[in-house]
C-alpha positions, -999 to +999 in steps of 0.1 A: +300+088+130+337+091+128+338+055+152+322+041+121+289+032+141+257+042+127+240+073+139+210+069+118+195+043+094+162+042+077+149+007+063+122+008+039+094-015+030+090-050+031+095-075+035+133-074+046+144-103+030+181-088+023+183-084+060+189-049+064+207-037+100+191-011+125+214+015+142+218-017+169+234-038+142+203-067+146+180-074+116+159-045+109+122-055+120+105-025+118+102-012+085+092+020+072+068+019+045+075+016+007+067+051-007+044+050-039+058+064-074+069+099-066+061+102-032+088+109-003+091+092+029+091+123+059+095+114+098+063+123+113+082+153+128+114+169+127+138+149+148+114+126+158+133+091+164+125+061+184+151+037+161+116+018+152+117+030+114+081+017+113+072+040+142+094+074+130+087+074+093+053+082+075+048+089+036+044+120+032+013+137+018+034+168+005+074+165-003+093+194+016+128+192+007+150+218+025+122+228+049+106+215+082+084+181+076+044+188+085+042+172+118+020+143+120+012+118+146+028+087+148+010+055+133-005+034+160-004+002+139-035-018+141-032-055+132-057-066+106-080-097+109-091-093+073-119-074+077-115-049+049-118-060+017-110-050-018-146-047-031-142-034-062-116-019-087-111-003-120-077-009-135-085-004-173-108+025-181-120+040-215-097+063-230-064+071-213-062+056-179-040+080-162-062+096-131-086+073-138-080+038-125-101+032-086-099+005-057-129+006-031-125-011+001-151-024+021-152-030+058-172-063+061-170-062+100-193-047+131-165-029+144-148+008+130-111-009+113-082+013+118-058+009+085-033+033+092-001+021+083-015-006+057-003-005+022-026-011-010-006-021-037-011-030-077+012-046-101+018-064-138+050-086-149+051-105-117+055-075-092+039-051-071+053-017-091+028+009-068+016+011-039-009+036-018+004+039+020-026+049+045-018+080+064-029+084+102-065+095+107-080+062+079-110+050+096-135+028+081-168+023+100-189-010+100-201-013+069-182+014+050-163+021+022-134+039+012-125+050-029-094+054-035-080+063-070-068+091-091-078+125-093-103+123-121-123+093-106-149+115-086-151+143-067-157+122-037-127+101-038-116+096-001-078+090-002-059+100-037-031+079-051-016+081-082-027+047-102-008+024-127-027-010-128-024-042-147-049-043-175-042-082-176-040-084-215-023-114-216-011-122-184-025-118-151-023-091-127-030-085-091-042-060-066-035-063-027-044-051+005-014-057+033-019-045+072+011-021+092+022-055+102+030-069+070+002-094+072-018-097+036-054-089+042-066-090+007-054-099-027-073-104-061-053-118-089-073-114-125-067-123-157-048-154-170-025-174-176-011-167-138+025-175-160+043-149-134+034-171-102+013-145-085+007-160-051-026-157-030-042-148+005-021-184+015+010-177+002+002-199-026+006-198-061-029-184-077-050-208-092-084-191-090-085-158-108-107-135-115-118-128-152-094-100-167-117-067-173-128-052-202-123-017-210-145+005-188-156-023-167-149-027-132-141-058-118-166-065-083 
């Protein structure tokens, strides 16, 4: 405002290592989620605000620039005690991969997992370049899975994202699964060598990884 304090700030994704201020001047840590490739970030309704950016702010399922945001419930963030697993994943199919690339999660646990909030992401050359942000409402039952890929994978393809992975070709790559608290649940690093220091479920620098993937084969 014209005091020069902050009416409004917005903090997005994670984690915040360059130690972004909220509107109370402390260390933002509540973070927003990192949109995917061409997505927008929308409150989850107009004027909505708590100051918890991680509370207020949802990516949005359809952009709406200059008119009122779809209102959407806030996310009621469910820790995860990695019980959903990547199960499976295509990140180099035959032909063109665009629409085609898939990641299916599978909840290995007795009990219905709430991932709302948590981010799937895939990258190459060291970094996570795109990433998948659950919306409210993504359940998985005991036992269950949930496919989630481009718009040419199947018809019954639960949760669509927009898909650029790692074919590994001469380097590894790496897919991950991280909970609405910033906690990694999941990650598979494939290919080799690991020259770009992925790191692993520990924190660690990978040293087991999964075979790279031919073309057209999935990777289980």
């Amino acid at each position: 405002g014209c005091d020069d304090a902050p009416e409004d700030t917005l903090v997005y994704g994670a984690p915040n290592d360059d130690m972004w201020l909220d509107d109370s001047g402390d260390v933002a840590t509540s973070l927003a989620p990192k949109p995917g490739e061409s997505a927008a970030l929308a409150r989850v309704m107009d004027g909505y605000d708590t100051d918890e950016c991680g509370e207020d702010w949802i990516e949005a399922e359809l952009a709406t620039p200059g008119s009122p945001n779809p209102a959407s419930e806030p996310i009621d963030c469910v820790w995860g005690a990695r019980q959903v697993k990547i199960n499976e994943f295509m990140p180099d199919p035959d032909g063109a991969d665009a629409d085609l690339e898939w990641v299916e999660l599978y909840n290995s646990s007795d009990d219905t997992v709430s991932i709302d909030g948590w981010t799937l992401a895939w990258g190459k050359n060291g970094s996570y370049s795109g990433s998948k942000v659950f919306s409210v409402g993504t359940d998985l039952g005991p036992g269950a899975y949930l496919l989630v890929g481009g718009e040419l994978v199947d018809p019954d393809v639960d949760v669509l994202a927009d898909m650029d992975m790692g074919n590994a070709g001469s380097n590894s790559d790496a897919v991950q699964l991280v909970d609405c608290e910033d906690e990694v649940q999941d990650t598979v690093v494939y290919g080799g060598p690991n020259d770009e220091g992925w790191v692993d479920d520990s924190g660690s620098v990978a040293t087991s990884l999964a075979e790279g993937p031919g073309g057209g084969e999935s990777l289980a």
